[in-house]
N, C-alpha and C positions, 0 to 999 in steps of 0.2 A: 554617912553623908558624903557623897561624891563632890570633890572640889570645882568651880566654877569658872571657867572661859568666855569672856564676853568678847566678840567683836565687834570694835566699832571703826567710824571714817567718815568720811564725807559722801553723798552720793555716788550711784556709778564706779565704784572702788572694788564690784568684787564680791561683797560680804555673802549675800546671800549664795552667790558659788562654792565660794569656801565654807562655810556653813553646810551646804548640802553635800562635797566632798568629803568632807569629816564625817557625816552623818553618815553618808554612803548610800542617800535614798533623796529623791526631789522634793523634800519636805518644805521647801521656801519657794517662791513663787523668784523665776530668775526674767528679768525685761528689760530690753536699752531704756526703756522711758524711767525717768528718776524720781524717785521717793517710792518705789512699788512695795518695799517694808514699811510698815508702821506701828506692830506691835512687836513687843520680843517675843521670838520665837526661841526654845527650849528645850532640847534634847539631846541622849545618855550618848556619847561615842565610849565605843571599847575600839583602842586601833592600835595596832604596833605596842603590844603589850603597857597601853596605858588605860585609862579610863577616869572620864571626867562628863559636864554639862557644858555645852556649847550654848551663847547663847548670841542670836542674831538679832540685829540692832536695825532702826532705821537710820537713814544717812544724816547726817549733822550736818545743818544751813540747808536745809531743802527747802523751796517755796512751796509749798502744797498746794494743790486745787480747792481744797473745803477749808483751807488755812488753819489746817494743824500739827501748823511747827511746832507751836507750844508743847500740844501733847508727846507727840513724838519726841520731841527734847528731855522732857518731863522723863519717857521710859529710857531713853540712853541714860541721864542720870540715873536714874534706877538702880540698870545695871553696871554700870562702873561701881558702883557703890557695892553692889553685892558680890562681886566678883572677886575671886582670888587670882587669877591673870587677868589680861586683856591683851589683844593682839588690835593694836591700831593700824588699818588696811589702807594703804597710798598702791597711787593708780604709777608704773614706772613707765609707762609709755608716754603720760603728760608733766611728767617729772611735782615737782612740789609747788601748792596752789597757795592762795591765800588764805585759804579754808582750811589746808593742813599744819597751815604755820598756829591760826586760832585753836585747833586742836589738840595741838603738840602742846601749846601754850599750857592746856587746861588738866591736861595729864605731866607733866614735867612734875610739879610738888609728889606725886606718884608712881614717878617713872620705875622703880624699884619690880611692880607689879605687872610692865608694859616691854611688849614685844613689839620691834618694831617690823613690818613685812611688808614686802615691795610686791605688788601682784602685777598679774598680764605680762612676766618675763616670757611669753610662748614660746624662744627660741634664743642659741647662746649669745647671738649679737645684742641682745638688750642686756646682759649680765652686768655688765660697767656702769648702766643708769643705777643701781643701788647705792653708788658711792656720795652725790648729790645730798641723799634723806639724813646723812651725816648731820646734816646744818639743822636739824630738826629738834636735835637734844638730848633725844631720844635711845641713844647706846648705839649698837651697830644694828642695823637695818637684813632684814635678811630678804632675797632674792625668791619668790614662790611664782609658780603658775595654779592657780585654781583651776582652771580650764584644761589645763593638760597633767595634772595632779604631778608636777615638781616639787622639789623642794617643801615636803608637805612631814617628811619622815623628822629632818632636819630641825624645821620648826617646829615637832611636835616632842622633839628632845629640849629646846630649850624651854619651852613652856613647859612639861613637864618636872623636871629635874628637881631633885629639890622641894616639889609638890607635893604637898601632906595626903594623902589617900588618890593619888594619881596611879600608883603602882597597882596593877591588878596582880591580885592572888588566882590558885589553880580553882576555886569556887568562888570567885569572884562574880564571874558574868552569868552562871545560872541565878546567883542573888538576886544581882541588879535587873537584868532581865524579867525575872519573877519576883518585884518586890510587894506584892499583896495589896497593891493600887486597883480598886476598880475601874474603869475605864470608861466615863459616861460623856456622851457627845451631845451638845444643845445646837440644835439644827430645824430652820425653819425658815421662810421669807425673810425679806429687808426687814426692817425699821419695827421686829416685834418684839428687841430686848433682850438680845441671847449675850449681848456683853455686858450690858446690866446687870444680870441675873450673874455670869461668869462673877461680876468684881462682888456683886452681894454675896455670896456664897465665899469666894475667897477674905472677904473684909475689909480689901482695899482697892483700888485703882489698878488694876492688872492691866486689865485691856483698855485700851481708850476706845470713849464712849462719848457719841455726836450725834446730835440730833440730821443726821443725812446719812441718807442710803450709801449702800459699800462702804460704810467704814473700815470694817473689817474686811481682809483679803486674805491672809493665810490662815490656814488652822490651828489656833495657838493651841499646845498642850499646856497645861497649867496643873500642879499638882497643889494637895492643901487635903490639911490634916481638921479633921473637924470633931465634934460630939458624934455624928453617925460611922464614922470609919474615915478609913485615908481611901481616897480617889484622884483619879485623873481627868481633869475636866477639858474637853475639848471645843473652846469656842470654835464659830465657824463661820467661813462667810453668808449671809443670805443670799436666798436665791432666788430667780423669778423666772419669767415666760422667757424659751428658748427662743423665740422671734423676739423678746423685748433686750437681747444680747448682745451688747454692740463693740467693746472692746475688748482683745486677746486676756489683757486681764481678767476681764471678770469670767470669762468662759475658763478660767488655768484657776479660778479661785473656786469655780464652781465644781472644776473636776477634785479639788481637793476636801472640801465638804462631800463630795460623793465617796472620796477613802477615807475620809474619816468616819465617816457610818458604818461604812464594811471593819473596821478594826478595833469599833466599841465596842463594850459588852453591852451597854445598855444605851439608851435613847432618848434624850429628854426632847420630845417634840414642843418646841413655843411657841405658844398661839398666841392672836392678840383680842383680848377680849372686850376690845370696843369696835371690832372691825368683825365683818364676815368672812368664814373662810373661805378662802379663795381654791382654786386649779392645784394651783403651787402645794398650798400644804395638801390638797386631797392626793398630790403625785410623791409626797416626803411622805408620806404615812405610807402609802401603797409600798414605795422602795422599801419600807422599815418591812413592812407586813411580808414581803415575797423575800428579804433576804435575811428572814428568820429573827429578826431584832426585837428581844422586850424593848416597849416604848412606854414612856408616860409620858400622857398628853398633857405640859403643863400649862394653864392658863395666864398668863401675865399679865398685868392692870386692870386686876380683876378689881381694884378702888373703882376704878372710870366706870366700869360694868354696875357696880352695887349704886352710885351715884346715880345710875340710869334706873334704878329700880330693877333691877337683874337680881334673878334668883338661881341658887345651886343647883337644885331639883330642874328649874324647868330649864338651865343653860344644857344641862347634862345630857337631858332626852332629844333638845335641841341641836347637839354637837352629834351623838349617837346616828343622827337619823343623816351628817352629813360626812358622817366618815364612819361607814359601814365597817371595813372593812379591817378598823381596831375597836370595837365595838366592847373588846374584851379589853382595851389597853384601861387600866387606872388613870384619874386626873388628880391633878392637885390645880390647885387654885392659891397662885402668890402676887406680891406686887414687888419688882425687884427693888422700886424706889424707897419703899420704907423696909424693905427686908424681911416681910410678910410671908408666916408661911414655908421659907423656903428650904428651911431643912425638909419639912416633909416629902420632898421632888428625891430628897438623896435616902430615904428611908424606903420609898415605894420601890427607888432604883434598885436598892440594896434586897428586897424581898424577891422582887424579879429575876435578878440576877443566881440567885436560891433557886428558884422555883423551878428554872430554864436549867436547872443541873443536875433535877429529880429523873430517874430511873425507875421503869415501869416490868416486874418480870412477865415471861413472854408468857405462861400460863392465865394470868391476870389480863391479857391484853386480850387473849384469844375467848375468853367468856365473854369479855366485852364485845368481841367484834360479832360472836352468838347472839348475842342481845338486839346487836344493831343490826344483822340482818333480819332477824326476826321480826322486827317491828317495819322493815324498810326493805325490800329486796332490790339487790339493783335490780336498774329496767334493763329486759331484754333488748339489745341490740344486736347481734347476733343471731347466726341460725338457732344455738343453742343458749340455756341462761346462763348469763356471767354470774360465776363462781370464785369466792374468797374462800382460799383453802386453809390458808392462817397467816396472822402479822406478827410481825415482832418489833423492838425499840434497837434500831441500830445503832441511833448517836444521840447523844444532848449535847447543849449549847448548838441549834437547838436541839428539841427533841426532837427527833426522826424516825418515820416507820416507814418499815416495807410489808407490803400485802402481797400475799404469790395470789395469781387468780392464775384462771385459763387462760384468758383473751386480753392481752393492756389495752388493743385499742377498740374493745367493746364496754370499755369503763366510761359511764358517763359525767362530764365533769361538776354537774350538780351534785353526784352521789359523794363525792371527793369530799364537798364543803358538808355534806350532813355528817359524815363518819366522824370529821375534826371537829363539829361543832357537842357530838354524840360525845366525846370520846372528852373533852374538856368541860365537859359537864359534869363526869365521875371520873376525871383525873385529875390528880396533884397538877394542870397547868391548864390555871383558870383566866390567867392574866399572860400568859406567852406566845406568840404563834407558833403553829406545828405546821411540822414537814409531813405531808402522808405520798409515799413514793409505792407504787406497783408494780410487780414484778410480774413477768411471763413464769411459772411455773416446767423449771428442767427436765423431764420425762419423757421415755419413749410414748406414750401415749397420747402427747402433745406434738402436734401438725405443725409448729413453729412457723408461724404465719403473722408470728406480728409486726407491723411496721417498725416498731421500738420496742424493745426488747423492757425497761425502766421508762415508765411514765410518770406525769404529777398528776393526770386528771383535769386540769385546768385549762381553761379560756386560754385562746390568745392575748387576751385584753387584761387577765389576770395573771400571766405570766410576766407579759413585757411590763416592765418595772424603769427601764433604764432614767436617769437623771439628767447626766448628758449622753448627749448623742456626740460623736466627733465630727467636727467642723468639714464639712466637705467643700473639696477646692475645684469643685465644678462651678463655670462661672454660671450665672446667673440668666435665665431663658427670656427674652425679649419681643414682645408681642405673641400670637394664640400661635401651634401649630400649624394651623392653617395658610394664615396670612406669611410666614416664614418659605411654607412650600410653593404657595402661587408667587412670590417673587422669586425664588429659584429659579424656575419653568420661564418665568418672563425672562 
């Protein structure tokens, strides 16, 4: 058990900088506008022969927009309470507030456990504002830049010292790195209960949960030991139409739900089942589907649904017919409010995550693909018929094949979907999507005339996957072409 670092402060101090310089990765969402943390954020630093849990706090006396200070208050107490340090973060460019004076207040009976650090010193002439934080209570104050990573070795000698499993050993960080956590991410539109579900699952109040969109903004990791195994849960922000995007926030919240998908193992898609599915989720599923992700599509408030006279069977064929495209992914059906059901979401996960690491040998692959052409030949496109001369399985997680043909781009991309659909039919991966990649076959007898050497087979339209697009700083086009060039000319 790695020992625990909270940071906390008042607004605008820093934290989530520092936070993410420890971390060494943009894992916290960084914005002049105040209060942009709101839950605690959680994660391993190994730095300067130490190792420990950072964790990032929201700012203390924030007025919030959806007015929840309360909760946000709620998880800083949290973490003070769980922590074995804490580094209380002041701003040394506006020297000491009335806000740090209430703070210092509230950690002094604990000062024992409390570093105190001066941030935004960017350059030496600020070095003498640290002497001021004195009046605070607090011990000696130490001078840091998060922005220009100063002063970071320093404080991470005092915080550590002394620190019961702070010291790494030479097996240390393959451990911690590999601790046997599965890695499952709940990712879906606004307001369908991916925090809900996060705190059901864990048993308490993890994430704060509000009945208003974006609640959540960063990617909290959350670990929790359960009856089905230990996992890693990643809430995540919601997300919706790329034109319905109006603040740097939420498009910085949305790019980080899109790596949090890329770095699970698995996928709990949440849907809300008093509502239709919308764009949104049929474009989450599509990303899960193209970048190889086991998914379970789990259904939330499926109470309100059975209320409605909603049934299993016919929700099922009904959901099937509107997201083709995981047709093969498993459902559960939970309610996060009563806690209905919801181990089964981490059971399904758990199989998936199996399945997607099965190993197919290449003799077995090749009678199959016998079989498949047999019943199916690709269509001629080509002067000559396009020819699969053998596949094999080059990777799992997922799994991956390559097919040598003659010609890659005489492969038509229908044939792509029947081989994967053939091939998951009498394969161990009934519930995972496959990679099928095609190869130009190397030979002198080969005219090497293919545009791509390595193709997928696939659509444009089933290719492009992306979540977000990046924000283009072209301004904006005003009135038709037209009307722009006849007043030129005038």
């Amino acid at each position: 058990m790695l020992p625990i670092i909270a940071i906390v402060g008042r607004p605008n101090v820093g934290k989530s900088s520092l936070f993410n310089r420890l971390v060494g990765q943009p894992i916290a969402i960084v914005d002049p506008t105040p209060g942009v943390t709101r839950d605690r954020l959680l994660h391993k630093v190994i730095r300067d022969d130490w190792q420990f849990e950072i964790v990032d706090t929201g700012g203390i006396g924030i007025v919030d927009e959806h007015r929840l200070e309360t909760d946000i208050y709620r998880q800083v107490e949290r973490a003070i309470f769980a922590a074995d340090r804490i580094i209380m973060l002041t701003d040394g460019r506006e020297g000491i507030t009335h806000l740090d004076r209430e703070i210092a207040a509230k950690l002094r009976p604990i000062k024992d456990r409390v570093v105190l650090a001066v941030n935004k010193l960017d350059h030496d002439a600020l070095d003498n504002e640290t002497y001021q934080f004195q009046a605070l209570g607090l011990g000696e104050p130490m001078g840091i830049s998060a922005a220009q990573a100063t002063g970071l070795h320093d404080l991470l000698e005092r915080l550590c010292t002394d620190l019961p499993g702070a010291r790494k050993g030479v097996n240390d960080v393959a451990s911690e790195r590999n601790d046997g956590r599965l890695a499952i991410c709940l990712a879906g539109r606004r307001n369908v209960g991916k925090s809900s579900l996060t705190n059901a699952l864990c048993g308490e109040e993890r994430v704060i949960v509000a009945n208003l969109p974006g609640t959540t903004r960063d990617a909290v990791d959350v670990p929790i030991d359960r009856p089905e195994g230990r996992f890693m849960l990643i809430d995540t922000a919601g997300l919706r139409k790329k034109n319905q995007i109006e603040q740097d926030l939420e498009f910085y919240a949305a790019c980080r739900t899109e790596r949090a998908i890329k770095r699970a193992d698995v996928i709990l898609l949440v849907l809300d089942a008093s509502d239709e599915v919308g764009s949104v989720d049929k474009k989450i599923a599509h990303f899960c589907e193209v970048e190889g992700k086991p998914t379970v599509i789990v259904i939330n408030k499926w109470d309100l649904a059975e209320q409605g006279g909603a049934n299993r069977a016919q929700y099922t064929t009904w959901l099937r017919d509107r997201l083709p495209g995981l047709k093969f992914a498993p459902i559960a059906f939970t309610c996060a409010l009563t806690s209905a059901n919801i181990g089964s979401a981490l059971v399904l996960a758990t199989e998936l995550h199996e399945e997607n690491k099965q190993r197919i040998p290449t003799s077995e692959l090749n009678k199959l693909i016998e079989l498949a052409t047999q019943k199916r030949r690709p269509r001629k496109v080509g002067p000559v018929a396009t020819k699969i001369y053998y596949g094999t399985q080059v990777e799992s997680l997922p799994p991956t094949f390559i097919f040598m043909v003659n010609r890659t781009d005489w492969i038509e991309p229908g044939y792509s979907r029947y081989l994967e659909n053939f091939m998951r039919e009498r394969l161990p991966f009934k519930r995972v999507p496959l990679r099928i990649l095609f190869k130009a076959r190397d030979s002198v007898f080969h005219e090497h005339m293919d545009e791509h050497i390595v193709v997928t087979a696939r659509t444009k339209a089933e290719r492009r996957a992306n979540l977000i697009l990046p924000k283009s700083n072209k301004p904006k086009r005003r009135g038709p072409p037209r009307d722009r060039e006849r007043k030129r000319r005038s």
